[in-house]
C-alpha positions as CSV (number, residue, x, y, z in Angstrom):
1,X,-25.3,13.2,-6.4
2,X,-27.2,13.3,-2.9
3,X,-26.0,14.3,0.2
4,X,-26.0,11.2,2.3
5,X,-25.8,11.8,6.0
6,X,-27.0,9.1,7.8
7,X,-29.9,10.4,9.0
8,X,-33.1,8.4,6.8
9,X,-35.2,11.1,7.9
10,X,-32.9,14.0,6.0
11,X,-31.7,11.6,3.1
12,X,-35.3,11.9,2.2
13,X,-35.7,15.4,2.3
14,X,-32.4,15.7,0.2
15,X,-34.2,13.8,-2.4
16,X,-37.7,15.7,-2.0
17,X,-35.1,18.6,-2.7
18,X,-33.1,17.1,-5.0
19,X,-36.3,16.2,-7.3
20,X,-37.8,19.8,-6.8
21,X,-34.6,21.5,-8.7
22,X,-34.7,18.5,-11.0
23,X,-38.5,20.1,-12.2
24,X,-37.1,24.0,-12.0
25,X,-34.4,23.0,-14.4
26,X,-37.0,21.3,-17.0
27,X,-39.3,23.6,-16.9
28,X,-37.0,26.7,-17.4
29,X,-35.3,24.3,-20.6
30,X,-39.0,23.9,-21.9
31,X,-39.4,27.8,-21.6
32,X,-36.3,28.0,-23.0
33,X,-37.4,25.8,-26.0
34,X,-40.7,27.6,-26.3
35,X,-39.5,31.0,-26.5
36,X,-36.8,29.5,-29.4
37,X,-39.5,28.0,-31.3
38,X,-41.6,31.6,-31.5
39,X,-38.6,33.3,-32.8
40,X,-38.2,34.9,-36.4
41,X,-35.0,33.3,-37.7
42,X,-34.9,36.0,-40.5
43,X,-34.9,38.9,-37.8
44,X,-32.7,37.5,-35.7
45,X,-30.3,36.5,-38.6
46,X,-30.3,40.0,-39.5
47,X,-29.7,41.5,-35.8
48,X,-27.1,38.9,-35.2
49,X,-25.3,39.9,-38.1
50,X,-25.1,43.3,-37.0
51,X,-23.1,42.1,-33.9
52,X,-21.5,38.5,-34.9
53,X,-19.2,37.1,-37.9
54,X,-21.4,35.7,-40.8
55,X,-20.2,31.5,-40.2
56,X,-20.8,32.5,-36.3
57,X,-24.6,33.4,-37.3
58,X,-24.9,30.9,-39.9
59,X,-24.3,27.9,-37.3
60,X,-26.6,29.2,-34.9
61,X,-29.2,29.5,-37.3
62,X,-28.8,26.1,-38.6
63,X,-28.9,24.7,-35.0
64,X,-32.3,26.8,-34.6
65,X,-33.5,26.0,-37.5
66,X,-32.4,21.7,-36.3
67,X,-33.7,22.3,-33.2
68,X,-37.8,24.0,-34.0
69,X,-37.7,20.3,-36.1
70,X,-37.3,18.7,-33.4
71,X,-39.7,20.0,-31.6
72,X,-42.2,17.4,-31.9
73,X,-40.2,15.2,-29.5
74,X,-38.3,17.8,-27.0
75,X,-41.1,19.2,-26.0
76,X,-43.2,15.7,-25.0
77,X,-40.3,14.8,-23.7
78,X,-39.6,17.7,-20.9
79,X,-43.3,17.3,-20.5
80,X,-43.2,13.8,-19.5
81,X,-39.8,14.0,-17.0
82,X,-41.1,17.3,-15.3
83,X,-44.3,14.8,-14.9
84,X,-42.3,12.2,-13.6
85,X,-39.8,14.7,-11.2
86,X,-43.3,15.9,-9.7
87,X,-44.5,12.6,-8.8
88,X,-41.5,11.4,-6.9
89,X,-41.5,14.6,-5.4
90,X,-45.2,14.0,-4.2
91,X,-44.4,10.7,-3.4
92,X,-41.4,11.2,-1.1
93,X,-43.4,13.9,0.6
94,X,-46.2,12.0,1.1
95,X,-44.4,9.1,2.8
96,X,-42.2,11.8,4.7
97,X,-45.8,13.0,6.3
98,X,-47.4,9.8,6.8
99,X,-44.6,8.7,8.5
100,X,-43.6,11.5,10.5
101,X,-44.9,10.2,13.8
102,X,-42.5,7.2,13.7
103,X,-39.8,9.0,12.6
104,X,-40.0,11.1,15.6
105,X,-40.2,8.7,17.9
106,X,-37.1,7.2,17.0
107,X,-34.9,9.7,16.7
108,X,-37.0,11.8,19.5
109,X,-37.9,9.2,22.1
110,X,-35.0,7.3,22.4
């Protein structure tokens, strides 16, 4: 899960790091999940019939039509962890800066 080196200094940039991607990968699935809920399901029915089999279109349409119900809980949802990811993000950070005088001196100074 995180590249552990040994180093306290870089394990907590890893994880600064590791909880930046964490927030580019929600907000691209809330996107994602936006841009599905706008969609016409009769247009798109009607295109992907033109290119897919009929019980191919019919599933994905049903698991559209599942997932803009469900909207009133994904979307809160990738709201509140992209929240969350952005906090320990600033957190880390902020301890990483505040603390970046000793952290020089012992790896620096020795």
């Amino acid at each position: 899960m995180f590249t552990v080196t040994g180093n306290d200094a870089l394990d907590l940039l890893y994880i600064i790091q590791y909880f930046q991607k964490i927030e580019i990968y929600l907000i691209i699935l809330l996107s994602y999940n936006l841009f599905l809920i706008s969609i016409n399901e009769s247009k798109l029915e009607n295109i992907l019939l033109k290119i897919f089999p009929t019980k191919l279109v019919k599933l994905y349409i049903k698991s559209l039509l599942i997932l803009k119900r469900s909207r009133y809980i994904i979307i809160p949802c990738f709201l509140i962890l992209i929240i969350i990811a952005n906090i320990y993000s600033y957190y880390y950070l902020d301890f990483f800066i505040n603390n970046l005088n000793k952290i020089i001196e012992v790896y620096f100074k020795k």
